[in-house]
C-alpha positions as CSV (number, residue, x, y, z in Angstrom):
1,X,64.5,134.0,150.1
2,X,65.9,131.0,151.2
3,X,64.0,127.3,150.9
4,X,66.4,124.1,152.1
5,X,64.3,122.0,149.9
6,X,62.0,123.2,146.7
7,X,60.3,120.2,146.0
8,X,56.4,120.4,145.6
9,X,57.4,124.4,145.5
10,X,54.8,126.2,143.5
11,X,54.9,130.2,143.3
12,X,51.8,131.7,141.6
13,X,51.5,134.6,139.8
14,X,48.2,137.1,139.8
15,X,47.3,139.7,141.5
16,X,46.9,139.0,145.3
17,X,44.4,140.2,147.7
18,X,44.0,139.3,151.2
19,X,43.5,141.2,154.6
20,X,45.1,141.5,157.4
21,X,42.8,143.1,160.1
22,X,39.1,144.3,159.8
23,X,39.0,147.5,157.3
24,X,36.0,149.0,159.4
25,X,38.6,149.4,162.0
26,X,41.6,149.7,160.6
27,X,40.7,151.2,157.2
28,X,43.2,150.6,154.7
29,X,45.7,149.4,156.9
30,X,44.0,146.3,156.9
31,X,43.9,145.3,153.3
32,X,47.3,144.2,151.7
33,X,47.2,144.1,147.9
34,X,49.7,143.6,145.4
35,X,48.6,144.3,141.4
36,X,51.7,141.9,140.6
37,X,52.0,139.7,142.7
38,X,53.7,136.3,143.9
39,X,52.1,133.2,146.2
40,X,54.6,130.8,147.1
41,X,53.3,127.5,148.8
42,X,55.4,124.3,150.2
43,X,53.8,121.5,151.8
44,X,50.7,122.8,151.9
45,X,51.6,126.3,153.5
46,X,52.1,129.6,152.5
47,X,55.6,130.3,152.4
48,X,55.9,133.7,151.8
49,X,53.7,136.5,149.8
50,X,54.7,139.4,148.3
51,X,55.6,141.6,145.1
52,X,56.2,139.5,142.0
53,X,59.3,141.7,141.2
54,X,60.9,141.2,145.0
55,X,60.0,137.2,145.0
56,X,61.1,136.3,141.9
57,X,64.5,137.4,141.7
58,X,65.3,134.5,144.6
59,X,63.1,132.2,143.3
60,X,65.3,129.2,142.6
61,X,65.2,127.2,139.0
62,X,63.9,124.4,140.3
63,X,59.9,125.9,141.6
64,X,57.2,125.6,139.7
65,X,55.8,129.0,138.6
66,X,52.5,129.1,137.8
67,X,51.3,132.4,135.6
68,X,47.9,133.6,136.6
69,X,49.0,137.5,135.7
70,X,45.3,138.8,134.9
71,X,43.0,136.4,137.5
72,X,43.0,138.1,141.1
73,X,44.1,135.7,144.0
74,X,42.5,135.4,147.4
75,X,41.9,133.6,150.4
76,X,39.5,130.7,150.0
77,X,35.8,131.7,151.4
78,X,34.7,130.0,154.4
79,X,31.2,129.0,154.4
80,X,30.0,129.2,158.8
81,X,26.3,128.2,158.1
82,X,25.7,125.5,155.8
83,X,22.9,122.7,155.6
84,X,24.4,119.7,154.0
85,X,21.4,117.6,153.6
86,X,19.5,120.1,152.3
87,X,21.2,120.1,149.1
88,X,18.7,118.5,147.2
89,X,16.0,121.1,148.3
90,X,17.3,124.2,147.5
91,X,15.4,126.9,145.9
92,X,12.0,124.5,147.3
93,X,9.0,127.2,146.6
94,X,6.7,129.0,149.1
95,X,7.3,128.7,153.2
96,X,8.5,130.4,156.2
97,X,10.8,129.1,158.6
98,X,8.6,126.7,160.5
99,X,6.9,125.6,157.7
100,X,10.1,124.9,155.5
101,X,11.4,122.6,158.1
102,X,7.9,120.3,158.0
103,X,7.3,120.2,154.4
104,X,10.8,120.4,152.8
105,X,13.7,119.6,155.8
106,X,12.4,116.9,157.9
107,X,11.3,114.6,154.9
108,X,15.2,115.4,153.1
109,X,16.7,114.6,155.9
110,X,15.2,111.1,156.6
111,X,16.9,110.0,153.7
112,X,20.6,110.0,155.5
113,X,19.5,107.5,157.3
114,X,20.8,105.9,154.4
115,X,24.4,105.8,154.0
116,X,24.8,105.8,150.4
117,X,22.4,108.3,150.0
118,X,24.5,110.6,152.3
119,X,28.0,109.6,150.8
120,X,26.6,110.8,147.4
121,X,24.8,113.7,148.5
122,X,28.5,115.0,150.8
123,X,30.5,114.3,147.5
124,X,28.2,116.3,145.6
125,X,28.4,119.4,148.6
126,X,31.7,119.0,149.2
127,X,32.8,119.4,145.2
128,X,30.1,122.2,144.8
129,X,31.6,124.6,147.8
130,X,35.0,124.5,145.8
131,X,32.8,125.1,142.5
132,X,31.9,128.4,144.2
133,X,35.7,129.1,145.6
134,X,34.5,127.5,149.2
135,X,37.8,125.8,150.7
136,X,36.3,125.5,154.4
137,X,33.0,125.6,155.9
138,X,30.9,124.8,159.0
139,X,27.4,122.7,158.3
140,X,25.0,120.6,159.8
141,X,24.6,116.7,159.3
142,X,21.3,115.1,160.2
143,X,20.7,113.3,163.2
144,X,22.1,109.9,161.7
145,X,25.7,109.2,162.7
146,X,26.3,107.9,159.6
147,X,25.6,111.5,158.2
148,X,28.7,112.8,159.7
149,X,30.9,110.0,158.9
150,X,30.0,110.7,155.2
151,X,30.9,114.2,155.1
152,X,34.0,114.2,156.9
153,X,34.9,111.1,154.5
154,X,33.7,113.5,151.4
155,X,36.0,116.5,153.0
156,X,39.1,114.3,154.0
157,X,39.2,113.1,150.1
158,X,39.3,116.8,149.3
159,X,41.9,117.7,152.8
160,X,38.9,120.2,153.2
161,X,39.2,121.9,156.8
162,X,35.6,121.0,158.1
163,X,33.5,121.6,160.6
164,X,30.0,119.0,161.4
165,X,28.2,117.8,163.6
166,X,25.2,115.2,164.3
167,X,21.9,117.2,165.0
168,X,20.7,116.6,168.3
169,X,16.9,116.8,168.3
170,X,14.8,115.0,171.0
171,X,11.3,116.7,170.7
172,X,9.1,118.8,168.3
173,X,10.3,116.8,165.2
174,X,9.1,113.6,163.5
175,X,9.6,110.3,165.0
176,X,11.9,109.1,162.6
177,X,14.3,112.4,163.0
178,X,14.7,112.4,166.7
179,X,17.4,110.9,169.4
180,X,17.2,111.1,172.9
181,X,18.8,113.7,175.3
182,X,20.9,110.2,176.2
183,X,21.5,109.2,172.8
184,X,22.2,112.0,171.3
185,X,25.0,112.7,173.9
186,X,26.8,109.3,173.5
187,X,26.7,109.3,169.5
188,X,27.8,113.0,169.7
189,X,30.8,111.7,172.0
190,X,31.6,108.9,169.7
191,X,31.7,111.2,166.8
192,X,34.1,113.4,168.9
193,X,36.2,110.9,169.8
194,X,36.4,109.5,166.0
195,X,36.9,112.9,163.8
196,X,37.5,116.1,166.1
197,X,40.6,116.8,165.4
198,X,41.8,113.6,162.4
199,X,43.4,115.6,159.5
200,X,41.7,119.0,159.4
201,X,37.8,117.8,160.6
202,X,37.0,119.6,163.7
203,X,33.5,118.4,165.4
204,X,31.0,120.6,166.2
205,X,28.1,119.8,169.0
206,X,25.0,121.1,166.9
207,X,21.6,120.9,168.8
208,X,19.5,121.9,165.6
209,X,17.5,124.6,167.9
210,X,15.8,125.6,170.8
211,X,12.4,124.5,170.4
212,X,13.8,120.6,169.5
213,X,15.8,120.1,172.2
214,X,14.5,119.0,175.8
215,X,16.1,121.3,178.6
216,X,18.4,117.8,179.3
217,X,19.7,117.7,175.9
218,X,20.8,121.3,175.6
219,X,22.5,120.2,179.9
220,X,24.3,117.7,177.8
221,X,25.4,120.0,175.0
222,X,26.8,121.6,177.6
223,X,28.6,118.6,179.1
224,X,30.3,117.9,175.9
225,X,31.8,121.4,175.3
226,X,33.0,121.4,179.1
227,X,34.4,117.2,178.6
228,X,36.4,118.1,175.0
229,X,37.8,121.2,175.4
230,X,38.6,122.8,171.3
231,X,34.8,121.6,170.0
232,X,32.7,123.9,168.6
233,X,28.8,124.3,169.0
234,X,26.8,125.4,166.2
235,X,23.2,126.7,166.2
236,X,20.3,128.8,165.1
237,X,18.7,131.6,167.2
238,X,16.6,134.1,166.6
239,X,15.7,134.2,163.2
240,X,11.9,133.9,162.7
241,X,9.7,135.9,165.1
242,X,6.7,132.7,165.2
243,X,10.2,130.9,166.5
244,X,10.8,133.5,168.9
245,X,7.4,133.5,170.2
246,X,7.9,129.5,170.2
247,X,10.5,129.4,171.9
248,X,8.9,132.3,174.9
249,X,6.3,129.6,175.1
250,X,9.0,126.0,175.7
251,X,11.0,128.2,177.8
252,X,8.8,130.8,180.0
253,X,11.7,131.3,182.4
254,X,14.4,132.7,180.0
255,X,14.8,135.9,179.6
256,X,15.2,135.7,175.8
257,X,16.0,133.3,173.0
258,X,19.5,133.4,173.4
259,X,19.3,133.3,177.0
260,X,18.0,129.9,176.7
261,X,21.6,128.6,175.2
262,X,22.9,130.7,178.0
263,X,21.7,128.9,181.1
264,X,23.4,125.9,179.8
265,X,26.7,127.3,179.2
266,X,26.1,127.2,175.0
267,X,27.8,130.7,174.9
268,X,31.3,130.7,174.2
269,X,34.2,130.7,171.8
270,X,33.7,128.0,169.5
271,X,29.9,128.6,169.9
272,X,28.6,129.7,166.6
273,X,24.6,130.6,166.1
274,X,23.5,130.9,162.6
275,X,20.7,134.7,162.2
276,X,20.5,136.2,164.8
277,X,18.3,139.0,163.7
278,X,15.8,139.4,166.2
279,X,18.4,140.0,169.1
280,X,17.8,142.9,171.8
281,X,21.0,144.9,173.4
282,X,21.3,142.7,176.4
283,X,21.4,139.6,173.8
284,X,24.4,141.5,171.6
285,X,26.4,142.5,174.6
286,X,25.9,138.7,176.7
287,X,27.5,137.2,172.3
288,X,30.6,139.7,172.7
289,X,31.3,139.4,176.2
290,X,31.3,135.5,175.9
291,X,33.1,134.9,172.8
292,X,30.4,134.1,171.2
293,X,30.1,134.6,167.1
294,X,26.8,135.7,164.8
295,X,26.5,133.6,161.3
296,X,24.9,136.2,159.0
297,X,23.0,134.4,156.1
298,X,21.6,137.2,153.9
299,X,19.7,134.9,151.1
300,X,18.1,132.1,153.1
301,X,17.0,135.6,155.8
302,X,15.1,137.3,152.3
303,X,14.0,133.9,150.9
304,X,12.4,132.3,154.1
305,X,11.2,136.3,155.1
306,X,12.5,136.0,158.2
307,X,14.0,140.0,158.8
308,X,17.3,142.1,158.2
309,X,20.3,141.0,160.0
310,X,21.6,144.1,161.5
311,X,25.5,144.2,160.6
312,X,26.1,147.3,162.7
313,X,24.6,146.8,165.2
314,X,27.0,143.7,165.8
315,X,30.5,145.4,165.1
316,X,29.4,148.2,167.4
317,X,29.4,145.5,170.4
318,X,32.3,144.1,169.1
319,X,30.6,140.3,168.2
320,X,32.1,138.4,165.8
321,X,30.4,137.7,162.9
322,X,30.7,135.5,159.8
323,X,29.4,134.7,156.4
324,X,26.8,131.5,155.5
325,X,24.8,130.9,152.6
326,X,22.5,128.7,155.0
327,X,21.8,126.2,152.0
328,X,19.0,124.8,151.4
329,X,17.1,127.8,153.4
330,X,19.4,129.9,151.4
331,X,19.5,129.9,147.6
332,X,23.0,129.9,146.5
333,X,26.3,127.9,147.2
334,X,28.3,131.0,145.7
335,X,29.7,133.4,148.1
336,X,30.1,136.0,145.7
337,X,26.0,135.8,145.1
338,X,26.0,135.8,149.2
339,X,27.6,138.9,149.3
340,X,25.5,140.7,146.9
341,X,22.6,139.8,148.7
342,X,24.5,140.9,152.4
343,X,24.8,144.4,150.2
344,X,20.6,145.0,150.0
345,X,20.4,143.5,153.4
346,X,22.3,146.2,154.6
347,X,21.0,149.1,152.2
348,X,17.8,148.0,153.7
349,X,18.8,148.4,156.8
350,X,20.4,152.1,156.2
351,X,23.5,150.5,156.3
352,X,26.4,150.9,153.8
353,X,28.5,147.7,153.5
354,X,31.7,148.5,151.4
355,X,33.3,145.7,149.1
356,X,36.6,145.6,151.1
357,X,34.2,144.6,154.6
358,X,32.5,142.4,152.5
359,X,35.2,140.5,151.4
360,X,36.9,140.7,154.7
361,X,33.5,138.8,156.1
362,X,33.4,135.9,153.6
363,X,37.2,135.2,154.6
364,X,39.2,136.4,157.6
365,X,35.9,137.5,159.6
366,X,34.8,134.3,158.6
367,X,37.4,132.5,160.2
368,X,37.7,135.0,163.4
369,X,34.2,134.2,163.8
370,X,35.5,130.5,164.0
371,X,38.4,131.1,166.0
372,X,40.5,129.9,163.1
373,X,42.0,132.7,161.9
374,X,45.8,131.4,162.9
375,X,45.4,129.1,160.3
376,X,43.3,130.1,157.7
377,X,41.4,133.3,156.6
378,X,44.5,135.1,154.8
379,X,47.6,134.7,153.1
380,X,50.4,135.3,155.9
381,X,53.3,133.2,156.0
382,X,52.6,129.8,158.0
383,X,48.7,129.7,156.7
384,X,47.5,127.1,155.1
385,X,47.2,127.6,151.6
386,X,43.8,127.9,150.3
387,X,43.2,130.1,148.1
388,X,40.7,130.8,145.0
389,X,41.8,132.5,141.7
390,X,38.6,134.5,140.5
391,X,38.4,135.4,136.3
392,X,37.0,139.2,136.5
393,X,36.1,138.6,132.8
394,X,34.3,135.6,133.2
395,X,30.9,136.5,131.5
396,X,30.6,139.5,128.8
397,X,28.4,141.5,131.0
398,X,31.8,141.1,134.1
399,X,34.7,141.5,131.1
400,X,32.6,145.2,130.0
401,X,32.2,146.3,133.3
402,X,35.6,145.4,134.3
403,X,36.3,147.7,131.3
404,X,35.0,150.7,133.3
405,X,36.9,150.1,136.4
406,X,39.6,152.4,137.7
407,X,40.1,151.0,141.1
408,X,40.4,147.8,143.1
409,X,37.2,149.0,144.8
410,X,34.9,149.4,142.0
411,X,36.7,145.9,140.5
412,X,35.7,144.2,144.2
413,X,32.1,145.4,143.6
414,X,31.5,144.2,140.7
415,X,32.8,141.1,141.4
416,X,30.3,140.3,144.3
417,X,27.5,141.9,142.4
418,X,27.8,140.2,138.9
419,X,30.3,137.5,140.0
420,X,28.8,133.8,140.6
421,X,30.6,130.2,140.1
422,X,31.7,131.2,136.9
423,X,34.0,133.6,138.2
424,X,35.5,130.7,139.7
425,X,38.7,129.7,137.7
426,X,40.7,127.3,140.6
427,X,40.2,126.6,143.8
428,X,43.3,125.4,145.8
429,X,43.2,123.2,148.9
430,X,46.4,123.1,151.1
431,X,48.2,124.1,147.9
432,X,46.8,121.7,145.7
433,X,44.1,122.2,142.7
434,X,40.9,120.6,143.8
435,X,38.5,122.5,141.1
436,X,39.7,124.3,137.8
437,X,37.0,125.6,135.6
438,X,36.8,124.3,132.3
439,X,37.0,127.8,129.6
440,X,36.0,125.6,126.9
């Protein structure tokens, strides 16, 4: 290994895990682990990954090495469903989905109209998903300009790759939460124009849902996907059956739910809809054949009781599909706590999901599902480096199971089962430290 220049050169050493391809397809070809192992990153890239005993015998005098022998090293998680301004009502007792929007949402989110009230509350987000070993993830503003501006300030502070938008919402909401079909569209352009693409903030076009949007506003969704091609769309779709009826009612000539994004050309790559449980066969084969991705949010689908998100049924159509925590529907920022709960969703469902899959979904699913996975996702040469070094011995209940272990499998299992924030020793953004737990 040759490097023309090794300053800001840092190798780390732990044990490396990352993937490569989807192990329910590829099976173990698609995991690459090494036990001892070497992560070299230079401005803000990995530079090359391998065997600790290969890599540092050409490692020159001058890197930094960093010793994390006994932490396990992976790809940060990326977040694809995430409610910034519902922060502060997380784990809010008693509703379903329709309710939870009028008693706990709508009221939160008036406060954004506020800008320091949404610079403080994006901070706050933004330094929680690296708490929980989140380096990217996809979320929803309010309908306040300002909203956006203040968490693609918070993530730029952090060089966090994120994705936002401004809610779009011109009906079925309270007065002081709603734009207009013309509105919306020119303060979702402006925002465009401003972030999409400034450092690593990419905009995405986010009428909340169906029911909120006038058939013109979800025309000009459209229009703004078509005028800037690379923006993303984000969504929600079927994931409450009084919704579903709802939206049968607003929309008598679609087809289904989905079909109501369809006829405005809101199915795509880059289109991203957060549930999707109560889907039919035409609805899973109209996602793949589009391009379009699923957002699987296991806690906020048991907490707000809104069904079982079928995980096989979407790999046998071939959809994409990532992993959300749906904060503040869903109860947790931690993506290990995510996928514990995405494990009873499944044995629920008859459905096995192993810990390899799993992991696979909260990081380079995550970012297929996003149409990222060129730059993020794993830990392939030319990626940018972020990456999350877990502590399997965080708690005394994780260090004596860890004690039991004889594989990587059984140690991946009972990291997403007992594991939480705690398990979170570093989390690094394009090669730097942003969070380091403190083991006092």
């Amino acid at each position: 290994m040759t490097l023309q220049d090794t300053r800001g050169v840092r190798a780390i050493r732990a044990s490396i895990l990352h993937f490569l391809a989807d192990p329910a397809q590829c099976g173990e070809a698609a995991t690459e682990y090494f036990e001892d192992g070497v992560l070299l990153v230079a401005d803000g890239k990995v530079a090359a990954i391998g065997p600790a005993e290969a890599l540092l015998s050409g490692l020159p005098e001058a890197v930094e090495l960093i010793d994390r022998r006994g932490m396990l090293l992976m790809p940060g998680f990326i977040d694809t469903h995430i409610h910034y301004p519902q922060t502060d009502i997380i784990a809010s007792h008693g509703a379903q989905l329709l309710d939870w929007l009028n008693t706990y949402t709508f009221p939160a989110e008036r406060r954004f109209e506020d800008v320091a009230v949404a610079r403080e509350v994006a901070g706050f987000f933004c330094d929680e998903l690296l708490r929980n070993g989140t380096t990217t993830a996809m979320c929803f503003a309010t309908v306040h300009p300002q909203s956006v501006d203040a968490i693609f300030e918070a993530a730029a502070e952090r060089n966090m790759c994120m994705l936002a938008g401004k809610v779009m919402m011109d009906r079925n909401a309270p007065d002081f939460l709603t734009d207009t079909a013309e509105s919306g569209y020119a303060q979702s352009k402006a925002l465009i124009e401003r972030w999409h693409g400034q450092g690593r903030a990419l905009y995405a076009v986010t009428p909340r849902f169906a029911p909120t949007s006038t058939e013109r506003q979800l025309e000009l969704a459209g229009r703004l996907l078509d005028e800037h091609p690379g923006v993303y769309l984000q969504s929600h779709v079927a994931e409450n059956r009084d919704e579903v009826a709802w939206v049968a009612e607003l929309f008598p000539w679609a087809r289904s739910y989905l079909d109501v994004y369809d006829r405005f050309g809101l199915l795509r790559p880059n289109a991203i809809y957060a549930h999707c449980i109560h889907l039919d066969v035409a609805d899973r084969e109209r996602m793949a054949k589009s391009g379009t991705a699923m957002s699987f949010c296991p806690t906020s689908n048991l907490f707000l009781g809104s069904g079982l998100f079928d995980l096989e049924a979407a790999a046998a159509f071939g959809v994409r599909v990532g992993l959300a925590t749906d904060v503040g529907g869903g109860t947790s920022f931690s993506m290990l706590q995510t996928l514990n709960e995405a494990y009873k969703v499944a044995q629920m469902a008859g459905q096995n999901l192993s810990p390899f899959q799993a992991f696979y979904l909260a990081t380079l699913g995550s970012a297929r599902s996003l149409y990222l996975d060129q730059r993020l996702g794993n830990l392939e040469p030319g990626r940018d480096a972020d990456f999350v070094l877990f502590d399997l011995a965080a708690t005394p209940l994780m260090a004596r199971r860890m004690e039991k272990t004889s594989t990587l499998a059984e140690r991946l299992f009972a990291l997403m089962m007992l594991g939480d924030d705690r398990a979170v020793s570093e989390s690094h953004v394009a090669g730097v430290c942003r969070y380091a737990r403190c083991h006092a």
